[in-house]
C-alpha positions in Angstrom: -108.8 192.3 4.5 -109.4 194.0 0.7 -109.3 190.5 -0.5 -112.3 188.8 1.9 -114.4 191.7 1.5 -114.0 191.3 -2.6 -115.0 187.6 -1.8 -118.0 188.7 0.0 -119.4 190.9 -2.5 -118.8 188.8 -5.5 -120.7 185.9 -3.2 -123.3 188.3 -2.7 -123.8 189.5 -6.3 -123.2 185.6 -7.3 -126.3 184.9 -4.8 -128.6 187.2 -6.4 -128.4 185.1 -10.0 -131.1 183.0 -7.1 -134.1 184.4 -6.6 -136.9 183.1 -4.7 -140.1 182.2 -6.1 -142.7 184.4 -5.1 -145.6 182.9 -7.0 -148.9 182.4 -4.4 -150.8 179.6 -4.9 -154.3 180.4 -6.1 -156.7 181.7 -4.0 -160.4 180.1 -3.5 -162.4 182.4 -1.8 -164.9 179.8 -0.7 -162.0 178.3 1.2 -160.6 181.1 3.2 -161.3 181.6 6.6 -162.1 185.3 6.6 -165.3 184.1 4.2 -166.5 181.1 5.9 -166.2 182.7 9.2 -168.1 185.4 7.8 -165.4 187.8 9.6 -166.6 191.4 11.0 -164.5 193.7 8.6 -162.3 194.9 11.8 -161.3 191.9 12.6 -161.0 190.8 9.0 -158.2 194.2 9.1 -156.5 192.8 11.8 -155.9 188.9 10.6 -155.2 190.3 7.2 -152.4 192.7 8.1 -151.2 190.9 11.1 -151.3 187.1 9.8 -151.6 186.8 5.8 -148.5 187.6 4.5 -147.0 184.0 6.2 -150.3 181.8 7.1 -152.2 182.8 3.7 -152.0 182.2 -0.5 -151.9 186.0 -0.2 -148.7 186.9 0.6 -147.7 190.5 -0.3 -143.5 190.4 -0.4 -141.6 193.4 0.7 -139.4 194.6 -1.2 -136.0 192.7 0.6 -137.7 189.5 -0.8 -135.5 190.2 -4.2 -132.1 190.3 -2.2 -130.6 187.0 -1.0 -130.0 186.0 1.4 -132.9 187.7 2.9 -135.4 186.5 0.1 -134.3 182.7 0.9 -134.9 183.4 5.2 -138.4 184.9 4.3 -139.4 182.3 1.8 -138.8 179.2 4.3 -140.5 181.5 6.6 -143.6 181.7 4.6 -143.4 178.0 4.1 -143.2 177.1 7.5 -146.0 179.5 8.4 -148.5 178.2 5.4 -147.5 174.9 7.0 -148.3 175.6 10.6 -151.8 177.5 9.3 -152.8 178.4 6.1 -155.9 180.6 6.6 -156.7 180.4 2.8 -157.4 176.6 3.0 -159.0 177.0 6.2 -162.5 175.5 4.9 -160.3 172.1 3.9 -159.5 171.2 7.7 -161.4 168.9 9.4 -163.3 170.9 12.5 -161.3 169.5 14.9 -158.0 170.2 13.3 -159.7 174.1 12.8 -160.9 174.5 16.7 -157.2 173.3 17.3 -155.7 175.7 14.8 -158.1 178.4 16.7 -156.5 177.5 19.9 -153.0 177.6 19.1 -153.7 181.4 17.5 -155.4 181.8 20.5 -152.1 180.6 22.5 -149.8 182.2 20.6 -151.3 185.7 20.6 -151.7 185.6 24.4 -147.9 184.6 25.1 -147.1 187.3 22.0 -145.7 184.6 19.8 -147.2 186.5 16.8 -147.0 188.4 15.1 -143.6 187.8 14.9 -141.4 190.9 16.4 -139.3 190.6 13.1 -142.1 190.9 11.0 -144.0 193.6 13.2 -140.7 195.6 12.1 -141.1 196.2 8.7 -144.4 196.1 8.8 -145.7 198.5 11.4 -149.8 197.7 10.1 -149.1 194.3 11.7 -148.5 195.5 15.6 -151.5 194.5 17.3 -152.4 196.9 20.5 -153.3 194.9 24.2 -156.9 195.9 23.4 -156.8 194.1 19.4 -154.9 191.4 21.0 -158.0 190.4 23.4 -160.8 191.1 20.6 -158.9 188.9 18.2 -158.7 186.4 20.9 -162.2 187.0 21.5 -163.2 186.2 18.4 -160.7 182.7 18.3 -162.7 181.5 20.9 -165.9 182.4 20.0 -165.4 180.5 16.8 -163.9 177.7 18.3 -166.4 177.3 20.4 -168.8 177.4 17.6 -166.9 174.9 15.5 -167.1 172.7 18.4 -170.8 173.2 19.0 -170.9 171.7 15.6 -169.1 168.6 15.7 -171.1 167.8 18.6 -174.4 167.3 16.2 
């Protein structure tokens, strides 16, 4: 028994020679949803603590993202997510891939799909109450519905 936990911890101090790159890709502000939505600053809150860290450029990593095998979980994570949606490249999508984006948030906040319940805990900000949930989804709709308006002229 001695000799597999010795094995595990010199795997685990081997992993850590492995970190994860935590570089963001730049930001363009003209690109990010929050600006050409022209977001109310509560709402603007509410996507930013709740959805940025893995469907943004702005991801702020906790401190666990320097300690594998953690760091490697939450960077494919992030990647996923940025995949999925990537608010900060929001202006780049055509408007029917953005009113669809706006309905799978929609979708996903109404069958609590996200946030995540791993990332809610360690990062308590990002718990959305029932009454948040329905003004966030609120505001999805009301933007979808606007983006659609527009690609109807």
């Amino acid at each position: 028994m001695k000799k597999v936990l010795i094995v595990f911890l010199v795997a685990f101090i081997i992993i850590q020679f492995f970190p994860i790159d935590k570089t963001n890709p730049p930001v363009n502000k003209g690109m990010d949803f929050l600006t050409i939505k022209k977001t109310p600053p509560e709402i603007a809150k509410m996507i930013n603590a709740s959805c940025y860290d893995c469907h943004s450029n702005e991801t702020r990593y906790p401190w666990y993202a320097d300690i594998a095998p953690s760091s490697w979980f939450l960077q494919n994570h992030i990647k996923e997510g940025r995949k999925h949606l990537n608010f900060s490249i929001f202006a780049t999508y055509e408007p029917k891939r953005q009113a669809h984006k706006l309905q799978e948030c929609i979708e996903m906040i109404k069958k609590d799909e996200m946030p995540l319940e791993s990332y809610i805990v360690g990062h308590s900000d990002a718990r959305l109450t029932p009454e948040q949930k329905q003004e966030l989804i609120k505001y999805f709709k009301k933007i979808k519905e606007d983006t659609e308006r527009a690609m109807a002229f």
